[in-house]
Backbone as CSV, one residue per row, in Angstrom:
resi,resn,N_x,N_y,N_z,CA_x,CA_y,CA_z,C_x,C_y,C_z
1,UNK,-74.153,-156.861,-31.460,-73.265,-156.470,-30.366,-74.068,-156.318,-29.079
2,UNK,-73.532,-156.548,-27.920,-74.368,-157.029,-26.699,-74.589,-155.297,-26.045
3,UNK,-75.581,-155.297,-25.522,-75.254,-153.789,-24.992,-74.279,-153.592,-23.942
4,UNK,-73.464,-152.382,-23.640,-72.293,-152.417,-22.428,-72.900,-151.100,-22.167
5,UNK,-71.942,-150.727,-20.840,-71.296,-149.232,-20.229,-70.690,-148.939,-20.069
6,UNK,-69.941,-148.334,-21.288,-68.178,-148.268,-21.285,-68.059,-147.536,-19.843
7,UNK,-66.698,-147.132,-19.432,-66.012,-146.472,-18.737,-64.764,-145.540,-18.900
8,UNK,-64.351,-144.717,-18.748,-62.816,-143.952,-18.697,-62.995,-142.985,-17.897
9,UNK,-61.419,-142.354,-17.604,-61.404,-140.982,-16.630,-60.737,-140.433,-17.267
10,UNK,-61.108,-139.239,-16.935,-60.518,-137.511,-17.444,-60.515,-137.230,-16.267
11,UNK,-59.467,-136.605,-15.932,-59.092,-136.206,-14.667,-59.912,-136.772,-12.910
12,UNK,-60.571,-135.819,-12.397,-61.412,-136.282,-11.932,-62.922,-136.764,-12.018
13,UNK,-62.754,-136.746,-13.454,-64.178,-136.946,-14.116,-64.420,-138.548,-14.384
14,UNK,-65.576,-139.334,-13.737,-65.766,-140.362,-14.902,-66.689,-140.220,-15.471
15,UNK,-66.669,-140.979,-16.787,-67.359,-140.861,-18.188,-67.809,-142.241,-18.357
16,UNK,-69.322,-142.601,-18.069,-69.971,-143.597,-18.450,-70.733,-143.507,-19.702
17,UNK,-70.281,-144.851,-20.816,-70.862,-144.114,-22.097,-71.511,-145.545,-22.370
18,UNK,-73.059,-145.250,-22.503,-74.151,-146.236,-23.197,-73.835,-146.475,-24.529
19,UNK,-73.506,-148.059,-24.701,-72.798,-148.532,-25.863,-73.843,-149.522,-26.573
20,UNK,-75.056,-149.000,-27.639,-75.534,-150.101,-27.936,-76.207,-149.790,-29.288
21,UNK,-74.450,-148.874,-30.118,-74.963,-148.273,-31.248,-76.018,-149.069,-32.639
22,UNK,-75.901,-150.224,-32.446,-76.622,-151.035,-33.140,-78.376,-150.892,-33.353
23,UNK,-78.567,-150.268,-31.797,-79.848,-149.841,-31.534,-79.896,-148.769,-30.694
24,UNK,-79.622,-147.567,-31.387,-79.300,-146.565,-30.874,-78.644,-146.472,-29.331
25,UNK,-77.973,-146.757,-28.906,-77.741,-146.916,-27.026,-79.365,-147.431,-26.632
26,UNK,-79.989,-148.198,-27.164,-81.028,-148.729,-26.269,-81.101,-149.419,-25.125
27,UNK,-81.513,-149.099,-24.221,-81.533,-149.843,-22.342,-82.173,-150.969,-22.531
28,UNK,-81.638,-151.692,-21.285,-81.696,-152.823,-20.790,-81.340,-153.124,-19.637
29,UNK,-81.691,-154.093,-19.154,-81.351,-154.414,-17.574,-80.019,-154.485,-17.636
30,UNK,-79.227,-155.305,-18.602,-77.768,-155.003,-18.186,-77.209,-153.898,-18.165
31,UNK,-77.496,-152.955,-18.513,-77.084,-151.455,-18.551,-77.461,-151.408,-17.279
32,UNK,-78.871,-151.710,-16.837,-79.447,-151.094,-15.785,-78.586,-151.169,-14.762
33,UNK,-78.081,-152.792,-14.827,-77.294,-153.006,-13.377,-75.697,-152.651,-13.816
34,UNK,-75.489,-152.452,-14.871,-73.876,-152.023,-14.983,-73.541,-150.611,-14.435
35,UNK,-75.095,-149.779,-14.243,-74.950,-148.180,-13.912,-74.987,-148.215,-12.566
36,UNK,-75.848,-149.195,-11.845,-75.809,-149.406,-10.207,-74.613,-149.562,-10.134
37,UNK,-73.544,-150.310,-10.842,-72.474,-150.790,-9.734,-71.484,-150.286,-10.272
38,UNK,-71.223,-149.298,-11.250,-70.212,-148.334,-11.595,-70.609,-146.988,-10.315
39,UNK,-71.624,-146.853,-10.224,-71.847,-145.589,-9.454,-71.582,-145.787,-7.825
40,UNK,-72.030,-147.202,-7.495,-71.834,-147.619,-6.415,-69.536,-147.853,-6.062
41,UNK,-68.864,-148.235,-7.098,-67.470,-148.313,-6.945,-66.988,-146.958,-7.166
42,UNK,-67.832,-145.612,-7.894,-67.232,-144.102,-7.801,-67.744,-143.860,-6.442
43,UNK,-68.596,-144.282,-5.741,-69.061,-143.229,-4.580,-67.980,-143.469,-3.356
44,UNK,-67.530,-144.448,-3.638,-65.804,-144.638,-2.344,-64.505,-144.433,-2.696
45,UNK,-64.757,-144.278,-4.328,-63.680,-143.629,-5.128,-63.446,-142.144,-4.919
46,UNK,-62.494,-141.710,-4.351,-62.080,-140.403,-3.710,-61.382,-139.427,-4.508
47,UNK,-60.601,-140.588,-6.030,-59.999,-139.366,-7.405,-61.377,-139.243,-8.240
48,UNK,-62.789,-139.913,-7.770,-64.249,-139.615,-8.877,-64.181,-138.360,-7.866
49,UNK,-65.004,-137.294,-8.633,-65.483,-135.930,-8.263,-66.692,-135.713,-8.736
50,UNK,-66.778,-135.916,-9.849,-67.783,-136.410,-11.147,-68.278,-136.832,-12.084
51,UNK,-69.228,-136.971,-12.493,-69.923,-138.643,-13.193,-70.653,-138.133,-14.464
52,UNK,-70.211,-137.865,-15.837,-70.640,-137.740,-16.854,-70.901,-139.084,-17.758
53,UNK,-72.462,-138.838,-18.348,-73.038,-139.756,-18.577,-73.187,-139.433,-19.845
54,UNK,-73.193,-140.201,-21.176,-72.956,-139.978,-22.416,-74.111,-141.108,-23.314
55,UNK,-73.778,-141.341,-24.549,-74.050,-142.127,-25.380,-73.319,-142.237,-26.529
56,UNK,-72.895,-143.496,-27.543,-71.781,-144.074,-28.117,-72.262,-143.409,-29.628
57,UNK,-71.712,-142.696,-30.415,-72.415,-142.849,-31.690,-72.954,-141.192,-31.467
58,UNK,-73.993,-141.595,-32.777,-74.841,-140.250,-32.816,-75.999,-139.763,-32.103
59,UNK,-76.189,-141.006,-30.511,-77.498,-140.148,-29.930,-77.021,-141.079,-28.893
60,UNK,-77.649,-140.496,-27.486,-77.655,-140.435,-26.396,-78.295,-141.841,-25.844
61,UNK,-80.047,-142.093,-26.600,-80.040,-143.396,-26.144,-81.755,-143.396,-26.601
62,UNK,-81.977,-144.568,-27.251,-83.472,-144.615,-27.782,-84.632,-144.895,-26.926
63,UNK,-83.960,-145.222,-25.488,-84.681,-146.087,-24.661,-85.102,-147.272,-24.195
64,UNK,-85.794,-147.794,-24.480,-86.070,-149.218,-23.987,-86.421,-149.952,-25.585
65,UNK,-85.686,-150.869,-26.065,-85.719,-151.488,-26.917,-87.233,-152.304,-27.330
66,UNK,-88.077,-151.459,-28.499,-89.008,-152.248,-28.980,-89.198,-153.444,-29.200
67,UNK,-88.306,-154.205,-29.814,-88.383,-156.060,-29.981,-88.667,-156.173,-28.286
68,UNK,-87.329,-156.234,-27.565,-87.610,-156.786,-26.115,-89.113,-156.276,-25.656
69,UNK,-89.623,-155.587,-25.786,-90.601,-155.193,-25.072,-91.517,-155.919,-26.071
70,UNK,-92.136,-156.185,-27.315,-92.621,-156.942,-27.808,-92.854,-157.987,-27.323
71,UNK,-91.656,-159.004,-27.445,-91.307,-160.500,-26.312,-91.753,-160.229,-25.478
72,UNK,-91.319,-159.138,-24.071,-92.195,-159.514,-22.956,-93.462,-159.520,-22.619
73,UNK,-94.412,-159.187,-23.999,-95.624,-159.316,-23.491,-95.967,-160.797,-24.028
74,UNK,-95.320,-161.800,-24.366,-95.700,-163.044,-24.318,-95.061,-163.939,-22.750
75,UNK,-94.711,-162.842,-22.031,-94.042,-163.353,-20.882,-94.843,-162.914,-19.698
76,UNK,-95.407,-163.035,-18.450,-95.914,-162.959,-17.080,-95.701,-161.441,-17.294
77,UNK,-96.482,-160.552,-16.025,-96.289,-159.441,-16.241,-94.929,-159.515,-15.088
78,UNK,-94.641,-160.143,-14.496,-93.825,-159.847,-13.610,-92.062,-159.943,-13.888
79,UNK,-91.986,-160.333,-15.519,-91.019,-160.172,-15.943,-90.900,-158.780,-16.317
80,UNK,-91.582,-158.270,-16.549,-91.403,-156.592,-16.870,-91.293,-155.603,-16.603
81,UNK,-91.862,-155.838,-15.109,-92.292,-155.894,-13.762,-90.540,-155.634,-13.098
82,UNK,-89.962,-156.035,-13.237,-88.202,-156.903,-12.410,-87.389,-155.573,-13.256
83,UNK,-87.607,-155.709,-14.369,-87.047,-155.298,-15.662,-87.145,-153.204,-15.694
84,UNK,-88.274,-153.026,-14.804,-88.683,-151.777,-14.752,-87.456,-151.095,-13.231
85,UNK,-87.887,-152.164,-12.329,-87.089,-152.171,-10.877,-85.890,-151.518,-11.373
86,UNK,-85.085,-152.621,-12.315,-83.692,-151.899,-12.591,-83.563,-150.799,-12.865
87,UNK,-84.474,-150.416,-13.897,-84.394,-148.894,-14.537,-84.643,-147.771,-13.264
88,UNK,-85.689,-148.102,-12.104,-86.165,-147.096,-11.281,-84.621,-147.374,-10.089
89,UNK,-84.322,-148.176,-9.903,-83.158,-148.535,-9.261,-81.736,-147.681,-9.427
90,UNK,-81.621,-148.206,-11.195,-80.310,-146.929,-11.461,-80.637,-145.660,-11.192
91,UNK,-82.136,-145.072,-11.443,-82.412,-143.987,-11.369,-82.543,-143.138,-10.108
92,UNK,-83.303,-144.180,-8.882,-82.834,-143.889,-7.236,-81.173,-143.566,-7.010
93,UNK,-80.498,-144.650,-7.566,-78.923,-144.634,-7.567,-78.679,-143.267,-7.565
94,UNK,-78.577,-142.631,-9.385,-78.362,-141.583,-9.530,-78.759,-140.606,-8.437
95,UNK,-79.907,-140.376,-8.128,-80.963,-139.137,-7.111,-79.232,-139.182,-5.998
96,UNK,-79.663,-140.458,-5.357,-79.052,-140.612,-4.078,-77.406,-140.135,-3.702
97,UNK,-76.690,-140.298,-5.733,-75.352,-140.893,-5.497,-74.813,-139.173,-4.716
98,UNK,-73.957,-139.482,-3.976,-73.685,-138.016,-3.254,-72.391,-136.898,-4.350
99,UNK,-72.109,-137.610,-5.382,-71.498,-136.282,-6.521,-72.499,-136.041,-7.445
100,UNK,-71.876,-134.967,-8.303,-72.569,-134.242,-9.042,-72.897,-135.359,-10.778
101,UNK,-73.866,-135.797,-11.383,-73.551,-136.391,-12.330,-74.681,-135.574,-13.401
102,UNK,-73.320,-135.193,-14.903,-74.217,-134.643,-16.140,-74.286,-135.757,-16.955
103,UNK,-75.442,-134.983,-17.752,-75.597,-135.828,-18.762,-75.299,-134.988,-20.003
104,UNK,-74.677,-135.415,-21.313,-73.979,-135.080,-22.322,-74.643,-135.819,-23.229
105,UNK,-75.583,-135.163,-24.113,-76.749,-135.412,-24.838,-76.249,-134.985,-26.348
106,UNK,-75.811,-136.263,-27.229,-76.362,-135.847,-28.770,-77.367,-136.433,-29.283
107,UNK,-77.992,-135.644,-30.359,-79.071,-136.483,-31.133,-80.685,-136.944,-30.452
108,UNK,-80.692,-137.856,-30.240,-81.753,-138.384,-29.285,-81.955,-138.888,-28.345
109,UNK,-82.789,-138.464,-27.445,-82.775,-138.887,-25.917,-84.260,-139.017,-25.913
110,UNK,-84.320,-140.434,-25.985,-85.758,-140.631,-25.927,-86.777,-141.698,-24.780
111,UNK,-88.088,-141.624,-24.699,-88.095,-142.533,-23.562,-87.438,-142.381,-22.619
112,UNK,-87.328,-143.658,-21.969,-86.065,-144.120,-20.873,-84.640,-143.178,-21.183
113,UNK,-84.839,-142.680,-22.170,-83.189,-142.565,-22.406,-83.361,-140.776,-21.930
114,UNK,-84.595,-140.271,-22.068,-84.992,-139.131,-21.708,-85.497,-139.023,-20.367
115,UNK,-85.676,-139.581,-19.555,-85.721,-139.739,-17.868,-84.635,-140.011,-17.355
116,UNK,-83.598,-140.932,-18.276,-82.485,-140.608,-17.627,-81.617,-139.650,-17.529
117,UNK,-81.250,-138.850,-18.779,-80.823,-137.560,-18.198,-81.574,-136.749,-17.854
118,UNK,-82.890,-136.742,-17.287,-83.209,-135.696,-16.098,-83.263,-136.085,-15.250
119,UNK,-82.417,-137.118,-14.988,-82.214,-137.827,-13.381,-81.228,-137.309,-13.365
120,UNK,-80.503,-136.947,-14.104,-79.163,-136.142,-13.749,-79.095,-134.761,-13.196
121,UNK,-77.759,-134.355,-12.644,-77.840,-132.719,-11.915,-77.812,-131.923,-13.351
122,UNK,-76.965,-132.429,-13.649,-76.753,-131.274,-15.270,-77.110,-131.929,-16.411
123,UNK,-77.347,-131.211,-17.502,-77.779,-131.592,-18.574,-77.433,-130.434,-19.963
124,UNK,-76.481,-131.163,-20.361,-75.720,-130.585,-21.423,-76.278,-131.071,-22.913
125,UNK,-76.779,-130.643,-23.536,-77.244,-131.091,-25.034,-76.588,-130.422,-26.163
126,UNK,-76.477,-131.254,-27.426,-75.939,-130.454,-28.228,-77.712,-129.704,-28.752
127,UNK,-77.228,-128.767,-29.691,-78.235,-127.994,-30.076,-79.480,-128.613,-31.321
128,UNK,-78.356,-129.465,-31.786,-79.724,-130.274,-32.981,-80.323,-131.535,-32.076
129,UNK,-80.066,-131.948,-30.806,-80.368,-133.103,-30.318,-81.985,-132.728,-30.406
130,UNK,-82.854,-134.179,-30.093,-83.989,-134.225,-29.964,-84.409,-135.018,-28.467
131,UNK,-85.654,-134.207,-27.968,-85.992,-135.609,-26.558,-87.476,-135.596,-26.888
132,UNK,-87.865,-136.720,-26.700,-89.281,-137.262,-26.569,-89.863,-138.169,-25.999
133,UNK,-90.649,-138.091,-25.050,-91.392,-138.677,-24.555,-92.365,-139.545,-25.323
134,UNK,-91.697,-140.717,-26.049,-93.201,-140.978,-26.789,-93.936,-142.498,-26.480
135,UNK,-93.685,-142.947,-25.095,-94.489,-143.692,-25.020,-96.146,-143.911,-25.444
136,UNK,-96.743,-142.583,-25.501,-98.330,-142.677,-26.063,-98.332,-143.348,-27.570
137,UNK,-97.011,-143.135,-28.219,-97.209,-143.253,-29.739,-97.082,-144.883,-29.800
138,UNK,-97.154,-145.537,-28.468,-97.644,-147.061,-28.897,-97.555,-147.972,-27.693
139,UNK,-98.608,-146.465,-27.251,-99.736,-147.375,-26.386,-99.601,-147.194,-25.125
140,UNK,-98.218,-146.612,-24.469,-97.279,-147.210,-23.395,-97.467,-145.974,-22.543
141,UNK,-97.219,-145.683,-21.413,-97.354,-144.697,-20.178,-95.679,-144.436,-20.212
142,UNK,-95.222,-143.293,-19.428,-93.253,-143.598,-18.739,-93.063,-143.911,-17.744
143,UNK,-92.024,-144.025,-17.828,-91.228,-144.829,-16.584,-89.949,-144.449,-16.428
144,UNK,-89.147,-144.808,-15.546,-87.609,-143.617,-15.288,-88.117,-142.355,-14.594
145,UNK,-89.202,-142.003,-14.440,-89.155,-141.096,-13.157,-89.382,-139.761,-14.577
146,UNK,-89.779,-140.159,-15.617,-89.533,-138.696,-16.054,-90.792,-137.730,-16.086
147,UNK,-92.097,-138.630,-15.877,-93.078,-138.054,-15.585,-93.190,-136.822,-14.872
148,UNK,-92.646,-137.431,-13.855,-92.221,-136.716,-11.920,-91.118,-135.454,-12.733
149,UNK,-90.129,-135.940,-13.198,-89.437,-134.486,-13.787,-89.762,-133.570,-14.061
150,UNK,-90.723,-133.731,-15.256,-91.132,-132.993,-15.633,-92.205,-132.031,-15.043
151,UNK,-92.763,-132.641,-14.763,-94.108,-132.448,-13.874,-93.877,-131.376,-12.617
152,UNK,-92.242,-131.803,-12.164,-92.417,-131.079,-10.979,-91.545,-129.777,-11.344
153,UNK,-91.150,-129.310,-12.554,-90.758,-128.070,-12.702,-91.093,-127.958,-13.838
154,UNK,-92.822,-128.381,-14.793,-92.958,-127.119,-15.766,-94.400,-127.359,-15.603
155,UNK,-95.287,-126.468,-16.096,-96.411,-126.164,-16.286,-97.133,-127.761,-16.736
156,UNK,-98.472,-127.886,-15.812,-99.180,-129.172,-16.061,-99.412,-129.297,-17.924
157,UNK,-100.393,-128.019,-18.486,-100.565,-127.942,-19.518,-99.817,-128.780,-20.265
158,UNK,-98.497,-128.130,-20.538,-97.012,-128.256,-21.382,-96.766,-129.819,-21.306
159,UNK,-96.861,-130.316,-19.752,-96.294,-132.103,-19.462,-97.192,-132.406,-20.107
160,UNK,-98.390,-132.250,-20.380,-99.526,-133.422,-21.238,-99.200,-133.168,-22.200
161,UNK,-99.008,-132.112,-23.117,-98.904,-131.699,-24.061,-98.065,-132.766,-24.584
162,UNK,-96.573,-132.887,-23.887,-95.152,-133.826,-24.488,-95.945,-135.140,-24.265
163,UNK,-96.239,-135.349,-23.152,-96.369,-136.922,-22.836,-97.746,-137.357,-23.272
164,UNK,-98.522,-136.504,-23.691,-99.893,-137.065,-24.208,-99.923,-137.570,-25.517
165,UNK,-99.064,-136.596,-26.387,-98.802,-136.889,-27.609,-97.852,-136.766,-28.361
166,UNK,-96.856,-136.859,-27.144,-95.561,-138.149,-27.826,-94.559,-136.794,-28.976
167,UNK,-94.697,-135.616,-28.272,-94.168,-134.243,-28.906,-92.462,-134.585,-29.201
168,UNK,-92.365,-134.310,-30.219,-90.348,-134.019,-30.082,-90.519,-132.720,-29.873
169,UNK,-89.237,-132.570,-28.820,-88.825,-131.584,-28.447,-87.691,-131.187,-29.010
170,UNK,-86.813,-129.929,-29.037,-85.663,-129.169,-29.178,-84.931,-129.109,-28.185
171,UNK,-83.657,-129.075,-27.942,-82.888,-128.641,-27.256,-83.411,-127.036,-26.762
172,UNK,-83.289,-125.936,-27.955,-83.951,-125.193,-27.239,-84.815,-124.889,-26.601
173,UNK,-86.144,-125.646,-26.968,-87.521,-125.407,-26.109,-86.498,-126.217,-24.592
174,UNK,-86.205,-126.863,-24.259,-86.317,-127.537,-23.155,-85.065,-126.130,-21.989
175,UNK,-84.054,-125.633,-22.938,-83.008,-124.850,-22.219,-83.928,-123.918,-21.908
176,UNK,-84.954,-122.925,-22.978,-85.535,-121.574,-22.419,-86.698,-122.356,-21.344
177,UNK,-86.907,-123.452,-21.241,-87.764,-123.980,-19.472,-86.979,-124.365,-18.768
178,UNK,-85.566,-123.982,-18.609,-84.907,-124.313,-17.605,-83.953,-125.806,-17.305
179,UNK,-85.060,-126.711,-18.453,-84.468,-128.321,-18.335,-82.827,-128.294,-18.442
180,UNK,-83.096,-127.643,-19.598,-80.974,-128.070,-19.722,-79.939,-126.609,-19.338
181,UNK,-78.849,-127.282,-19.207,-78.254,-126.332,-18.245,-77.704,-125.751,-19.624
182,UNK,-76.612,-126.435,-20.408,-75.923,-125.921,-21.336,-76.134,-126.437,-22.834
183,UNK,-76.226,-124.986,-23.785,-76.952,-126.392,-25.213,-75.118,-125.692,-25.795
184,UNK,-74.491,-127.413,-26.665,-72.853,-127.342,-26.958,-73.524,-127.017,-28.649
185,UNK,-72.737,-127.321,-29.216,-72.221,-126.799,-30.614,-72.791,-128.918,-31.119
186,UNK,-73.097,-129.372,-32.198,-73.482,-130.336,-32.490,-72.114,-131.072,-32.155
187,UNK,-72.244,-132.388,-31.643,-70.864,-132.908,-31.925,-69.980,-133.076,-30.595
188,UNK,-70.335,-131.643,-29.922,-69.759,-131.529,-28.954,-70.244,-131.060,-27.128
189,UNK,-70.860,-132.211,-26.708,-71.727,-131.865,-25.767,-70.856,-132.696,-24.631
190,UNK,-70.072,-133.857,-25.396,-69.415,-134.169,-24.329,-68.190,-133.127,-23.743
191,UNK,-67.207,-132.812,-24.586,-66.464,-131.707,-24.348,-66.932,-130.594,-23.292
192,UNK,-67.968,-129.993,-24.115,-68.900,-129.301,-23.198,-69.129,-129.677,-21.632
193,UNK,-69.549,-130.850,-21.309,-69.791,-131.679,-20.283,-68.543,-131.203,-19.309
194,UNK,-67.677,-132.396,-20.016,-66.047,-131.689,-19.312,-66.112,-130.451,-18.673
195,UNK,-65.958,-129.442,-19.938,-65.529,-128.653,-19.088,-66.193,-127.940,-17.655
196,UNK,-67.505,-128.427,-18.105,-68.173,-127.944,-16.766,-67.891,-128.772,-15.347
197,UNK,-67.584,-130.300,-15.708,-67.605,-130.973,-14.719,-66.018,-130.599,-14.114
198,UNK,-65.356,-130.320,-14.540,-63.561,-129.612,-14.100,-64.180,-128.645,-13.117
199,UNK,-65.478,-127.591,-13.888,-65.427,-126.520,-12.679,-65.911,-126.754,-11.611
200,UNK,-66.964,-127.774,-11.693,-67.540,-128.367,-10.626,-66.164,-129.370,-9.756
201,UNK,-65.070,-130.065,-10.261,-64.576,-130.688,-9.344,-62.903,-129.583,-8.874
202,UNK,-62.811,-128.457,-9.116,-62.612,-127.542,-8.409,-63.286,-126.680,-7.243
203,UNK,-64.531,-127.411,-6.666,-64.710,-127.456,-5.348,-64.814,-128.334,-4.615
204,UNK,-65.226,-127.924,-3.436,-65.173,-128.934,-2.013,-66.148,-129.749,-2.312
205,UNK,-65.911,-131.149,-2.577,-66.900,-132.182,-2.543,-68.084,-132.498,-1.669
206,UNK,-67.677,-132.540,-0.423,-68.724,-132.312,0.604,-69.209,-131.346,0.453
207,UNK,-69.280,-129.888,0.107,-70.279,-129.173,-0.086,-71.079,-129.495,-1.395
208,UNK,-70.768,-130.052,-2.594,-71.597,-130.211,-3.514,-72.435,-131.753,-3.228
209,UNK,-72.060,-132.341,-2.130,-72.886,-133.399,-1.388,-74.403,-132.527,-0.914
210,UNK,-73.865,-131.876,0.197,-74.569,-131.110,0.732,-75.602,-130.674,-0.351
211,UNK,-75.372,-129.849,-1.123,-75.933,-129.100,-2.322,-77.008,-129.923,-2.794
212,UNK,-76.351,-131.182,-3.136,-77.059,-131.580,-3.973,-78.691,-132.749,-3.265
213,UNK,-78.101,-132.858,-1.859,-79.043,-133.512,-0.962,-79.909,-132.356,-0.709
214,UNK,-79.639,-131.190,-0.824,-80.625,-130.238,-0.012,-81.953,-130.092,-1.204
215,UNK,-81.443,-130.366,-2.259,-81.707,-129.497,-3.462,-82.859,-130.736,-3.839
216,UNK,-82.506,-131.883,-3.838,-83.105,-133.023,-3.872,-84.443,-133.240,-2.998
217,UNK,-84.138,-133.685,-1.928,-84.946,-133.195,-0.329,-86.235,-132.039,-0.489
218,UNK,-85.873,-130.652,-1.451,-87.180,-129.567,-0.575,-88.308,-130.208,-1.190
219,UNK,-88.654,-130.389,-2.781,-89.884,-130.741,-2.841,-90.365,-131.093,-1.896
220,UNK,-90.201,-132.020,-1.253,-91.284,-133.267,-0.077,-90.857,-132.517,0.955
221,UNK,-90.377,-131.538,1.224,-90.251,-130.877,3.002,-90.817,-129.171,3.082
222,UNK,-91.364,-129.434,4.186,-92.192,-127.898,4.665,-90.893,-126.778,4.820
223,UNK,-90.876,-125.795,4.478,-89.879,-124.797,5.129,-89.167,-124.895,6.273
224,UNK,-89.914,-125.410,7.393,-89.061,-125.799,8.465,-88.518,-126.870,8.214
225,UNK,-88.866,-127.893,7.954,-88.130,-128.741,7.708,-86.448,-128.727,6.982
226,UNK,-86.371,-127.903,6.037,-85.638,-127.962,5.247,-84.770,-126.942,5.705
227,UNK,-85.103,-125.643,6.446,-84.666,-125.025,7.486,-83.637,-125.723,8.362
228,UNK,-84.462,-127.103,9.186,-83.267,-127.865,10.279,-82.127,-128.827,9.178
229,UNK,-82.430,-129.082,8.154,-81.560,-129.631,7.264,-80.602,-128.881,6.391
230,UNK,-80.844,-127.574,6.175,-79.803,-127.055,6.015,-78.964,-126.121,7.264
231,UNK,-79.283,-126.060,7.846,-78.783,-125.975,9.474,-77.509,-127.178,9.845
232,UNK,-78.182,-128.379,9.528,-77.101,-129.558,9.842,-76.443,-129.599,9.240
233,UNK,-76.600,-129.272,7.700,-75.907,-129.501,6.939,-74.495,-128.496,6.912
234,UNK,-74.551,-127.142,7.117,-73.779,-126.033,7.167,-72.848,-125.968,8.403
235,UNK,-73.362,-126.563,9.283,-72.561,-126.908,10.554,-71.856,-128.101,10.674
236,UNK,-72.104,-129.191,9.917,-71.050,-130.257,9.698,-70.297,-129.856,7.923
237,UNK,-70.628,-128.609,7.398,-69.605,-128.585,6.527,-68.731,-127.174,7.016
238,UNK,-68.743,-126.647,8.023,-68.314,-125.698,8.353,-67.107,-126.238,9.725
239,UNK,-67.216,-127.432,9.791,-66.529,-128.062,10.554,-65.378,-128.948,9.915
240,UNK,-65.757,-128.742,8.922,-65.264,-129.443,7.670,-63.928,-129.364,7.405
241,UNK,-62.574,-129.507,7.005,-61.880,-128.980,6.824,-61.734,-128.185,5.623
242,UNK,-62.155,-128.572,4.754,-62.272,-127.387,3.753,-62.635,-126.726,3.637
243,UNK,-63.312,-126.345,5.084,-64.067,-125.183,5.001,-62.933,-124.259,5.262
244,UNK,-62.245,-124.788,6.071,-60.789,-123.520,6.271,-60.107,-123.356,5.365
245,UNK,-59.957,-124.315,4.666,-59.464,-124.122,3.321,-59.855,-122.673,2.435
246,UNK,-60.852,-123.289,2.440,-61.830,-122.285,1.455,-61.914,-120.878,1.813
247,UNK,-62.537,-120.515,3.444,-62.242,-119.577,3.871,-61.053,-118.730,3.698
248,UNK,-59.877,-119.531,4.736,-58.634,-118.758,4.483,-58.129,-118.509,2.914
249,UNK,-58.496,-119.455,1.736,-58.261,-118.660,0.373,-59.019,-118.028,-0.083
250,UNK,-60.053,-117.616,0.457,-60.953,-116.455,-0.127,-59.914,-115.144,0.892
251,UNK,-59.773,-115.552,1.979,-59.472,-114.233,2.701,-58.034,-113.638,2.155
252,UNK,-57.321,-114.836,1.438,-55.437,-114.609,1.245,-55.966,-114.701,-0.563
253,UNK,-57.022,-114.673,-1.166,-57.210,-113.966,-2.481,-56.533,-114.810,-2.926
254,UNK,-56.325,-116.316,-2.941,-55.240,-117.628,-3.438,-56.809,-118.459,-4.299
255,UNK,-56.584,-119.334,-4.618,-57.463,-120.576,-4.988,-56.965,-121.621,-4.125
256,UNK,-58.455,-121.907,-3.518,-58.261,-123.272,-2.562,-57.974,-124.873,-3.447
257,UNK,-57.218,-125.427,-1.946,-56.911,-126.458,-3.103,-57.705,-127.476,-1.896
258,UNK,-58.841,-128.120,-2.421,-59.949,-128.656,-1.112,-59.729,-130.509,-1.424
259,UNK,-59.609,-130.733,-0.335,-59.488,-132.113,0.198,-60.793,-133.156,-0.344
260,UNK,-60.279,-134.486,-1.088,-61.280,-135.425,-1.666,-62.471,-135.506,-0.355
């Protein structure tokens, strides 16, 4: 079976689900570019609010498929080379896309398949899932940005520790460091997902734009910097119309009902 990226909506939610149970949801460039241009047709889509990201079956996604990567080393390096682009591409996508997108983790999230949901804002796992970094266990460095993830919110020690030698992790070790937001019941991480992404699209979209650019942005900016950017930012969402929204139903004790 060819790999896909399914699609459906729940309310204002879409649900992109890595379909390549044959080999665990393993990536590929067609995934790669099926996630660019699903994310690219939600970001002008005004009923998307938010973007839950899944896997088909019993795990989330194995990563980058061993055979293919076998083959390409009888190929130029610059086929692999093209092949990486996509993956760092969807993964810029994600950073950039201006809603909120979780990831809804069973089973295994490994490799590639484990940089991609920490390219995500949220990260929902069920509780028996596993993530590992194990490119060392044959031979290989990462890629997907998860290095940088990791790296930039846990202890140097700990990142070598996973990525040196190719550690499985727990759902729990990764929730008590902060990685995952919510660990679900086995089975049920997408559910889980949901419901969080409902609470998230019961607010003002432009502010969780805002949010999520600011939040993105401080690493690489000095205090001032990030100072005049959330400055701009609060004054073109305060101009906003939902900001009156919001205001006047906090002040009349109602629930706002805020504009796509």
């Amino acid at each position: 079976m060819t790999a896909q990226l399914k699609s459906h909506s729940v309310g204002h939610t879409l649900v992109l689900t890595l379909s390549n149970p044959e080999y665990r949801n393993a990536l590929g460039p067609e995934i790669y570019s099926a996630g660019i241009e699903a994310l690219n047709a939600a970001e002008s889509n005004h009923d998307v609010h938010t973007v839950v990201l899944t896997g088909e079956g019993a795990n989330f996604s194995a990563g980058g498929n061993l055979n293919r990567l076998l083959n390409n080393r009888q190929l130029p390096p610059e086929h692999q080379a093209q092949s990486i682009d996509g993956l760092h591409g969807w993964i810029e996508t994600i950073t950039t896309f201006p809603k909120p997108i979780l990831a809804a983790v069973e089973g295994a999230a490994a490799g590639a398949g484990f940089s991609l949901a920490l390219a995500c804002d949220f990260l929902v796992a069920a509780s028996n899932s596993v993530f590992v970094m194990a490119y060392s266990n044959v031979a290989l460095s990462p890629d997907g940005g998860g290095s940088w993830q990791l790296a930039s919110s846990l202890p140097k020690a700990l990142v070598n520790q996973w990525l040196m030698l190719g550690e499985k992790i727990g759902a729990d070790q990764l929730f008590a460091h902060g990685v995952i937001n919510q660990i679900a019941a086995p089975g049920t991480s997408l559910e889980t997902a949901l419901a969080l992404a409902e609470r998230l699209n019961l607010r003002a979209p432009n502010a969780l734009s805002s949010i999520k650019e600011l939040v993105n942005a401080a690493p690489d900016q000095s205090l001032f910097e990030q100072l005049n950017q959330e400055k701009k930012h609060f004054v073109n969402n305060l101009h906003h119309p939902n900001a009156g929204i919001g205001i006047q139903a906090f002040l009349n004790k109602e629930l706002p009902n805020y504009k796509a």
